[in-house]
N, C-alpha and C positions, 0 to 999 in steps of 0.2 A: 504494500500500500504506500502509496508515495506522499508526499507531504501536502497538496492541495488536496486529497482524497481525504486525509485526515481533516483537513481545516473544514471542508465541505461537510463534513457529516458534522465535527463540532459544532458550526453553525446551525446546520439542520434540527440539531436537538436542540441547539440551543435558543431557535425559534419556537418547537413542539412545545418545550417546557414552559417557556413565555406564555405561549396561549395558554395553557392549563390553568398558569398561575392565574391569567387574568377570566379564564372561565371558573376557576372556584374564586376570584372577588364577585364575581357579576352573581352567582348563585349563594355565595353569602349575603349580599347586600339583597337580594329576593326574598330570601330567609327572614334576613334583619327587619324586612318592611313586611313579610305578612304577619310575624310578630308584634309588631308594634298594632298592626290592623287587628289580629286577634285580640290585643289589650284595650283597646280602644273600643272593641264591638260589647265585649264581654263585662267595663266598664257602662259601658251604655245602656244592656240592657237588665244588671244590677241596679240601674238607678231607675229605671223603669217601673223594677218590681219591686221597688222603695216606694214607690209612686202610689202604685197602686193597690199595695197592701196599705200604708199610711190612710189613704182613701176609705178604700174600706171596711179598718179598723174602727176609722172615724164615724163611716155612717153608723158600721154596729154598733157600736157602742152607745152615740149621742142620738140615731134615729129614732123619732116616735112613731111615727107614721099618721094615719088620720090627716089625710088631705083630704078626702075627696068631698063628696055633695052630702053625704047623711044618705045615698040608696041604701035599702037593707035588701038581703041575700038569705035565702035560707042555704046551709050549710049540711053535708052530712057526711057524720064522721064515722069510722065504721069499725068494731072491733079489730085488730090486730094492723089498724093502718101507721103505717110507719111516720118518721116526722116530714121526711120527705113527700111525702104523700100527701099526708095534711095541708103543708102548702104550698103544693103544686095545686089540690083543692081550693084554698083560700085565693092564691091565685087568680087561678082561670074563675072564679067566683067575682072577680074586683076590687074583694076584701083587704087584698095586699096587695102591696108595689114590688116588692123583690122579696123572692126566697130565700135567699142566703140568707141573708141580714134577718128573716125571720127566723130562719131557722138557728142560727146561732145565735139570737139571743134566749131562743129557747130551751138550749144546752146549758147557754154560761147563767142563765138564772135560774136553770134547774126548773122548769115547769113541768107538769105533768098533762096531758090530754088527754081526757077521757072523750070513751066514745058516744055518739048524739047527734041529738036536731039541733043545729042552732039558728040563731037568728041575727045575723051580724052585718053591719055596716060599713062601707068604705073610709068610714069619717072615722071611726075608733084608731083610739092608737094603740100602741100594740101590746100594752101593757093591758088593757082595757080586755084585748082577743085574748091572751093567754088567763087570765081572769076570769072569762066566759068556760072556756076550753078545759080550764082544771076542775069546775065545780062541775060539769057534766051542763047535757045539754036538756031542754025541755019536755 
């Protein structure tokens, strides 16, 4: 092998290697930025769901319900109905505005609902329903 034979491969590799090094900066730096993108999304939708538990926490807790006109509904509640059930009932009745927020405040204050006829209105709030709901119905 004669001496330009050698200098000629030297540089050959020593271009190959050049590239490599600058294809693992370009796929480093792809790396570096979809991680910053995964911290940023994962960030974002942490505060999200800061958002909207704080939300509602806040309706559960401070909601009374009882907007509506004073219509009354008759209601029926049927042994072994779950609380889920009840108001999905109350509900589609127009007795209540949202289940959740009914249904947990019915957990965190410990009501009982018994089964019945009842007679309830959109206007009650929902202390008023669960007050109805635990003495039994008519």
């Amino acid at each position: 092998m004669d001496e330009k034979t050698r200098v000629n491969d030297w540089e050959e590799a020593y271009i190959e290697k050049k590239a490599a090094v600058k294809s693992q900066a370009a796929d480093k730096k792809n790396t570096v930025g979809l991680k910053i993108l995964a911290v940023v999304l994962a960030v974002f939708v942490i505060l999200v769901c800061m958002a909207l538990g704080y939300h509602f926490g806040y309706k559960a807790v401070t909601y009374n319900g009882g907007t509506g006109k004073g219509i009354q509904t008759e209601v029926v509640i049927n042994e072994g109905d779950s609380l889920g059930e009840v108001a999905s009932k109350l509900y589609k009745a127009g007795v209540i505005e949202d289940k959740l927020v009914f249904m947990f405040q019915a957990r965190f204050y410990d009501y009982d609902i018994e089964p019945g006829k009842y007679i309830l209105d959109d206007a009650m709030p929902y202390k008023d329903i669960f007050i109805k709901l635990e003495n039994g119905g008519y």
